[in-house]
C-alpha positions, 0 to 999 in steps of 0.5 A: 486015691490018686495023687496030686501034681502041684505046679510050684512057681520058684523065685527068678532071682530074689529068694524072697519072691516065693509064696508061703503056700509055695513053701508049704507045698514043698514041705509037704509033699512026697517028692519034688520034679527039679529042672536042675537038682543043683539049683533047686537044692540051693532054694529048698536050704534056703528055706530048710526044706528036706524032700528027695527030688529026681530031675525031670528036664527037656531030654529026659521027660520021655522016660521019666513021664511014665515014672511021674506017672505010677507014683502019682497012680499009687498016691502020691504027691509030687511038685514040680519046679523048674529052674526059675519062674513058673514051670510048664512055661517054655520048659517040659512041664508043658508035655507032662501036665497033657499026659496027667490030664489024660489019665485024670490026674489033678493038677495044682497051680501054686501061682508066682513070678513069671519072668515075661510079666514082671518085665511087661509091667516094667515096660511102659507098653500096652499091657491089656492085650500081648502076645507071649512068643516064649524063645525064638527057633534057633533055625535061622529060616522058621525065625525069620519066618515068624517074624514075618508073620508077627509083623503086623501084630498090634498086640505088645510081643513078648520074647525070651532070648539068652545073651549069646544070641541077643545080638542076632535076634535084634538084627533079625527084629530090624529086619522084621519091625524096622529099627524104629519099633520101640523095645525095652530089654529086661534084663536079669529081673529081679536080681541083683544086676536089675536092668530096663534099657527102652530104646528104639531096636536101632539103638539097643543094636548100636548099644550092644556094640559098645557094652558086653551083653550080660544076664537072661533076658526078656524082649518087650516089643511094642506093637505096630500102630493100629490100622485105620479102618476103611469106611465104605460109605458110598453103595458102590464102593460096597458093590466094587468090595463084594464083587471083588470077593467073587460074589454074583451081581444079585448077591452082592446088591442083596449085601449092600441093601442089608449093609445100608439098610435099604431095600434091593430097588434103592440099590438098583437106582443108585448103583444106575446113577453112579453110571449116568454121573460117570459117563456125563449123562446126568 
């Protein structure tokens, strides 16, 4: 029989955020896929969990994949973990589970923290519908670019972002959102040096002109006030709408009499009225 893949979420700094299963599942299993071996050593001592791991990260999952593979072919049971947080969330992870699905592997999620979650539920904005953006290009074009596209986005937007590059991702959301929009930076979750700072994007720039940026971060950004929605009411407004989006005089009065209910001739005499009323003959 084939193997299993568990996809073991670690603690993003608390030691004790981790699941008993979580734990268990590390104990149990044939070899552990470590982001980094050096930090996943210190949780496996942590809670005396002796296992052989191989690192598996962003520049060598090529090579490693297939090797993941054959022992998983042959029986074997592995876990995966990055550094912190939940793996195959902007980590590697995410181009090993498609092959695996490929060659009908199962794969196992052991469910924990996950860095961009707790830091929405700290935030204070709209948590029933958001948008997970994971780490900004480094290339200044597409950043931009993307930014452009989220401009409008209602949703509550969430970004990763490391600290040497916190001070230009807030320019650059300036830029896009205006220095207004309402940000809460999370800031090194669930560690010792915890932090939510909810200010405006003008006043987190001028923030960190002042104070020195410290820690990983998270990026909660509100989203853009709802639209109202325009209400055609009257036929013609109807009869302007559809014509302008390149349907003929007969189609487009087929679509007003379905939109308001009445028949093609109701249509037909309203539309004749508008003309009378504008040009003084009724």
């Amino acid at each position: 029989m084939k193997g299993t893949l568990y996809l073991v979420a670690t603690p993003i700094g608390n030691l004790e955020d981790i699941t008993f299963r979580a734990i268990r599942t590390l104990k149990e299993v044939d070899l552990i896929l470590a982001e980094d071996t050096r930090k996943t050593i210190k949780l496996l001592n942590h809670y005396d969990i002796q296992k052989p791991m191989i690192s598996f990260y962003r520049h060598n999952e090529g090579v490693k994949a297939e090797y993941v593979l054959s022992l998983l072919e042959e029986g074997k049971n592995l876990a995966l973990v990055s550094d912190a947080g939940t793996p195959a969330i902007s980590d590697p992870g995410e181009d090993l589970v498609r092959l695996l699905i490929k060659h009908d592997i199962a794969i196992v999620p052991i469910p924990g923290s996950v860095a961009c979650i707790q830091a929405l539920i700290c935030s204070g904005f709209d948590t029933t519908k958001f948008v997970f953006e994971g780490f900004l290009s480094i290339n200044k074009r597409t950043r931009k670019e993307r930014l452009a596209v989220l401009k409008d986005e209602e949703r509550t937007m969430l970004f990763y972002e490391a600290p040497h590059k916190l001070k230009r991702t807030l320019a650059d959301l300036k830029e896009a959102f205006g220095g207004e929009r309402r940000i809460v930076l999370a800031r090194e979750v669930t560690k010792i040096h915890e932090e939510f700072l909810r200010l405006s994007i003008d006043e987190a720039i001028s923030y960190y002109e002042e104070n020195e940026v410290k820690g990983e971060f998270v990026i909660v950004l509100e989203g853009a006030p709802k639209k109202e929605e325009v209400v055609l009411e009257t036929v013609q407004e109807l009869m302007d709408m559809y014509l302008k989006e390149g349907y003929d005089k007969k189609e487009a009065m087929k679509l007003v009499a379905k939109k308001k209910g009445i028949s093609k001739s109701e249509v037909y005499k309203e539309i004749v009225h508008c003309r009378n009323l504008s040009n003084g003959l009724d």
